[in-house]
C-alpha positions as CSV (number, residue, x, y, z in Angstrom):
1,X,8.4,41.4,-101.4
2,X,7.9,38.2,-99.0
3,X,8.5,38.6,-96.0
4,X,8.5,35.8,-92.8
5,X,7.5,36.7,-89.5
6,X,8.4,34.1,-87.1
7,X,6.2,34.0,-84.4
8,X,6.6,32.7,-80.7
9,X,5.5,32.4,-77.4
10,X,7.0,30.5,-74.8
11,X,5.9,30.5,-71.1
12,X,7.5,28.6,-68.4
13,X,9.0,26.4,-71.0
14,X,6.1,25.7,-72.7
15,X,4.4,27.5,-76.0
16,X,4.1,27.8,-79.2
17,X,5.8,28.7,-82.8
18,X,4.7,29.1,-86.3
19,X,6.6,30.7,-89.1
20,X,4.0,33.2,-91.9
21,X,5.5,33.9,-94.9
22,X,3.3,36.8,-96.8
23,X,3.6,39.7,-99.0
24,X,0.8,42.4,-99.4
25,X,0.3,44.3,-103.1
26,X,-2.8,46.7,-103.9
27,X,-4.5,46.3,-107.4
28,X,-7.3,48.4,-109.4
29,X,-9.0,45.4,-109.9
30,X,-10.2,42.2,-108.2
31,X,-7.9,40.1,-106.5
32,X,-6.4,37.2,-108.5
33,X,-8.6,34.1,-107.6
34,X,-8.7,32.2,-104.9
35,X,-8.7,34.6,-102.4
36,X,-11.4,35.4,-99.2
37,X,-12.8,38.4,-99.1
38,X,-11.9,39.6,-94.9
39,X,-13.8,43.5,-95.4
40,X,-14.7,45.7,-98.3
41,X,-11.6,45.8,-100.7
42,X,-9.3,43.9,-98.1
43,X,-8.5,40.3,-99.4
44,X,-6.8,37.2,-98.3
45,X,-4.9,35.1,-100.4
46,X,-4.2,31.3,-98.6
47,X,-0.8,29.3,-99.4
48,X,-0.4,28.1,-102.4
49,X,0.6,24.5,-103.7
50,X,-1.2,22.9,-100.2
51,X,-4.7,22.5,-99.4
52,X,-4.9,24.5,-95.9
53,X,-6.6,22.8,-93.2
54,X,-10.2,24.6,-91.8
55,X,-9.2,25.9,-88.8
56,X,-5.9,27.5,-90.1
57,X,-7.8,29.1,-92.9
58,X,-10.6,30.6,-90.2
59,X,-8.1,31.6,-87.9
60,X,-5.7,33.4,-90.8
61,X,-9.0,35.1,-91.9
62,X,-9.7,36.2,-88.3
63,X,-6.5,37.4,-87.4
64,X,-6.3,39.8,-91.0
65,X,-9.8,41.0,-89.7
66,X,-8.4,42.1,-86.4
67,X,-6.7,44.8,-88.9
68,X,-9.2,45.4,-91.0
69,X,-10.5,49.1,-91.1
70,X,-7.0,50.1,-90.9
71,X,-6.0,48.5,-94.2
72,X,-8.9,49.4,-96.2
73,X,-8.3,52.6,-98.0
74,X,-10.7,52.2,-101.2
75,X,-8.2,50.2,-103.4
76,X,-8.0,46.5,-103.1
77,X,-5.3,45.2,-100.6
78,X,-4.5,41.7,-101.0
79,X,-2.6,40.2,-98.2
80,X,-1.1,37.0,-100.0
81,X,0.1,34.1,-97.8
82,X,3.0,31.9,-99.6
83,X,3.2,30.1,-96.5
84,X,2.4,29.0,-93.2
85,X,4.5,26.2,-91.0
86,X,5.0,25.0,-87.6
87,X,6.5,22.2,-85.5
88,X,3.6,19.3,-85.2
89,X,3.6,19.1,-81.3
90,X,2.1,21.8,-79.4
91,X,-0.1,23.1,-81.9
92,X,-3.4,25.4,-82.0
93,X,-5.2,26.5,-85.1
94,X,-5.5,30.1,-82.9
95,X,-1.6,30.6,-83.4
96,X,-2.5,31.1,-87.1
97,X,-4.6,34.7,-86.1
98,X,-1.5,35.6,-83.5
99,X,0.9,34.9,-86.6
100,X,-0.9,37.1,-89.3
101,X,-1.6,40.0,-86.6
102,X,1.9,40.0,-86.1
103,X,3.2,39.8,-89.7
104,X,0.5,42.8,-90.6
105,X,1.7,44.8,-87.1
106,X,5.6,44.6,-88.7
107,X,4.4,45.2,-92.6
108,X,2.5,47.8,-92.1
109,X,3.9,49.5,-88.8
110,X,0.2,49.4,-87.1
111,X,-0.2,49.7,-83.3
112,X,-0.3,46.2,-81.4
113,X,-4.4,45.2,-81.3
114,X,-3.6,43.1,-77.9
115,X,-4.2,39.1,-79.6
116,X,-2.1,37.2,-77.6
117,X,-2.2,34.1,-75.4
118,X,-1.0,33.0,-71.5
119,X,-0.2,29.8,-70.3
120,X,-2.2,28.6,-66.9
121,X,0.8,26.4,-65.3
122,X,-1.5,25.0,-62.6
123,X,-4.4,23.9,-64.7
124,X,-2.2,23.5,-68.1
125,X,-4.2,25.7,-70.6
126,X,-3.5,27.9,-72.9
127,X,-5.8,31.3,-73.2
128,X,-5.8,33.0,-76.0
129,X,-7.0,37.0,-75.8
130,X,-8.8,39.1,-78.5
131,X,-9.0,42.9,-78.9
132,X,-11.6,44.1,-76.8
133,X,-15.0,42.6,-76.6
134,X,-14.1,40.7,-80.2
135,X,-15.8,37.3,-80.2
136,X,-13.9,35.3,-82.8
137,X,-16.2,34.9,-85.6
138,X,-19.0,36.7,-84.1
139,X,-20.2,39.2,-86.8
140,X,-19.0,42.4,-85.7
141,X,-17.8,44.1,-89.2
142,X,-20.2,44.9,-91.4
143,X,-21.5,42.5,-94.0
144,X,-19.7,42.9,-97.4
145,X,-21.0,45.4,-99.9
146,X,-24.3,44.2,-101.8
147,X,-22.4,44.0,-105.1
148,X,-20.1,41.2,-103.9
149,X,-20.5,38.2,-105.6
């Protein structure tokens, strides 16, 4: 079943929203096309009906990967996005990663993995935090399986 996670952050008035409306299904076999492969059986389906832009598609990818070895369990797990919307203003593609992290945190009752981002009043800047020592889009999950397509 769908479900939309509405994410926010606001700091001293200032911030950002997005609204990510997914569902998540396992199947024996592969994932309905298109769909990105995040790690092993774990799969990412991308709204359908609009051509996502770059960014929001990296960043959705990242923030399912944040997730990752928790999800995978030998079956495929397809996390399908139906879609993904916010305001115009005030917008980062990163919000996208904080959006899915929080929709997969709620679906699938996992422990917070500490994304999130602060606003820097004095110098006006956003920073936006990742697990760890994870370096967005660094390669720090293993490559996929040698059989993958």
């Amino acid at each position: 079943m769908y479900e939309t996670f509405r994410y926010r952050s606001i700091h001293a008035g200032v911030g950002f929203a997005a609204d990510l409306r997914a569902d998540a299904y396992e199947t024996d076999g592969p994932p309905p096309p298109p769909a990105l492969l995040i790690y092993r059986s774990l799969y990412l389906r991308l709204p359908p009906g609009r051509t996502p832009y770059w960014l929001e598609a990296a960043w959705l990818a990242f923030g399912a990967s944040l997730h990752a070895r928790h999800l995978v369990d030998g079956r495929t797990l397809v996390l399908d996005v139906d879609a993904f919307t916010y305001p115009g203003a005030d917008f980062r593609a990163e919000v996208a990663a904080l959006a899915i992290d929080g929709w997969i945190h709620r679906r699938f009752r996992l422990a917070p993995c500490s994304a999130s981002v602060t606003y820097d009043r004095p110098s006006h800047r956003f920073t936006f935090a990742w697990p760890g020592s994870t370096v967005p889009f660094a390669d720090e999950l293993p490559p996929p399986p040698p059989d993958h397509a």
